[in-house]
C-alpha positions as CSV (number, residue, x, y, z in Angstrom):
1,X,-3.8,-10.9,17.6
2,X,-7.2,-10.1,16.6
3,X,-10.4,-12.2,16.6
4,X,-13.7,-11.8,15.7
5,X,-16.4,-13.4,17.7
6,X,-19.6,-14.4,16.2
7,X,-22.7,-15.2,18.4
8,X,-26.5,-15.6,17.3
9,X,-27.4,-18.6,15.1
10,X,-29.6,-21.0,15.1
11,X,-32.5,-22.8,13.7
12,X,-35.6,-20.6,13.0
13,X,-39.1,-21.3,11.0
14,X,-39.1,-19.9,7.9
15,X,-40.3,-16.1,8.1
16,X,-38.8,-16.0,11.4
17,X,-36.0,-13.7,12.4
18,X,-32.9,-14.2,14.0
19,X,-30.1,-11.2,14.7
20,X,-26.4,-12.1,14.1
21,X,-23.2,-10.3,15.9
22,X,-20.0,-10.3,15.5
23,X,-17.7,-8.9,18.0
24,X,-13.7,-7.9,17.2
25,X,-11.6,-8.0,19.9
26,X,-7.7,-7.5,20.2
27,X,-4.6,-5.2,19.1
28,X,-6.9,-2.8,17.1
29,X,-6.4,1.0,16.1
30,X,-9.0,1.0,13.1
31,X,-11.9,-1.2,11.8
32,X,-12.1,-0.1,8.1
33,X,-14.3,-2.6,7.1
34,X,-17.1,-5.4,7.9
35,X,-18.9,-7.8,6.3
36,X,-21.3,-10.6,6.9
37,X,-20.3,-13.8,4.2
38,X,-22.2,-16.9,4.0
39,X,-21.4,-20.5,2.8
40,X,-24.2,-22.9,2.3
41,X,-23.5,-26.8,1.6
42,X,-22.2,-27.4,-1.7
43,X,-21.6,-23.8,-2.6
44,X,-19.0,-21.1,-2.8
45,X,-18.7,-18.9,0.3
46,X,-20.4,-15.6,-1.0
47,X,-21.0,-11.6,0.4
48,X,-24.0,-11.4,2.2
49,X,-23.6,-7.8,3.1
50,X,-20.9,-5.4,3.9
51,X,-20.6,-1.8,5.9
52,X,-17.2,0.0,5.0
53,X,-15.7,2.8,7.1
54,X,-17.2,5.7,5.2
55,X,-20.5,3.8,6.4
56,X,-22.0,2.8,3.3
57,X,-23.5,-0.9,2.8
58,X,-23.8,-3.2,0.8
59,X,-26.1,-6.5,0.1
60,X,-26.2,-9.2,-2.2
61,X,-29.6,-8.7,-4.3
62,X,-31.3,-12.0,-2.7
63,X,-31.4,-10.2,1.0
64,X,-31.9,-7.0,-0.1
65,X,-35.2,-5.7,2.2
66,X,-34.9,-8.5,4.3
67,X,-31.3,-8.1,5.9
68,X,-30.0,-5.5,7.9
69,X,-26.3,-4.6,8.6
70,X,-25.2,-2.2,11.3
71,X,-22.2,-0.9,13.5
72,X,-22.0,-0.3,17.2
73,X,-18.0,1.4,16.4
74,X,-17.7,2.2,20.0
75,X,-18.4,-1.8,20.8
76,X,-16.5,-2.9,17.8
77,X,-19.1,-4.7,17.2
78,X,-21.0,-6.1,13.8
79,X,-24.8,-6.5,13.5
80,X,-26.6,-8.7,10.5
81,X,-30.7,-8.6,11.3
82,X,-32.0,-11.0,9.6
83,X,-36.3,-10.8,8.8
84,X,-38.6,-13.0,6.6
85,X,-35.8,-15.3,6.4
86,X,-36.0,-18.2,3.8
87,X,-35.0,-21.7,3.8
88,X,-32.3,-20.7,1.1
89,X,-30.7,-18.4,3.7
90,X,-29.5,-21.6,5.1
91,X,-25.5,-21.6,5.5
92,X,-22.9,-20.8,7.8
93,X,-22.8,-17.3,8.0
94,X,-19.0,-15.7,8.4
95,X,-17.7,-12.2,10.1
96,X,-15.0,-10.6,8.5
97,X,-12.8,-7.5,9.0
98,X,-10.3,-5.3,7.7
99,X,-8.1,-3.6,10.4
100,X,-5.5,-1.2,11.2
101,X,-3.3,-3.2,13.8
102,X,-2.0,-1.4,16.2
103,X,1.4,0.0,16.9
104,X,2.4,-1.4,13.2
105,X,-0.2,0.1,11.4
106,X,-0.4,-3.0,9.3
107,X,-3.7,-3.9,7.9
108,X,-5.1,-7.5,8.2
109,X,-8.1,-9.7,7.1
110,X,-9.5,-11.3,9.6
111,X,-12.5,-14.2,9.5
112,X,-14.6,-15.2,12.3
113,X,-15.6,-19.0,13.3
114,X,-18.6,-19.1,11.7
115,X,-22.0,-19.6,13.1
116,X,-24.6,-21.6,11.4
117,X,-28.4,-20.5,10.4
118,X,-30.7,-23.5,9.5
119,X,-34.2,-21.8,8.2
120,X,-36.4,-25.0,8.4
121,X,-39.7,-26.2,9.0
């Protein structure tokens, strides 16, 4: 089994900052891919900002220069800083992974529980 973890949200002032992790935890060999997703009410979940194995990244145009994604591989661990945020930023903000199980080699999706960022006055 694997789970991802993710720890951080909250409700912040607009402009404020808040930093987002996501740890993975379980039968791992390989993480070959991470990515932060969001869902805000009434709307499709949508990519946020991703970090693939060759350690290029990714962002959706709307938190380009704000956001921040980075990788602690020895932790196993996701990072999504998060500056000047907005009160659009608003949603529940998702972990997700690609791994290589180990022992089978087989490679799985996995989706964290979701933590929640309200950007509010």
């Amino acid at each position: 089994q694997v789970q991802l973890v993710e720890s951080g949200g909250g409700l912040v002032q607009p402009g404020g900052s808040l930093r987002l992790s996501c740890a993975a935890s379980g039968s791992i060999s390989s993480i070959n891919a991470m990515g932060w997703y969001r869902q805000a009410p009434g709307k499709q979940r949508e990519l946020v900002a991703a970090s693939t194995s060759e350690r290029s990244v990714n962002y959706t145009d709307s938190v380009k220069g704000r956001f921040t994604i980075s990788r602690d591989n020895a932790k196993n661990t996701l990072y999504l800083q998060m500056n000047s945020l907005k009160p659009e930023d608003t949603a529940v903000y998702y972990c997700n992974a690609e791994v290589t199980l180990k022992y089978s080699f087989r490679n799985l999706e996995v989706w964290g529980q979701g933590t929640l960022v309200t950007v509010s006055s």
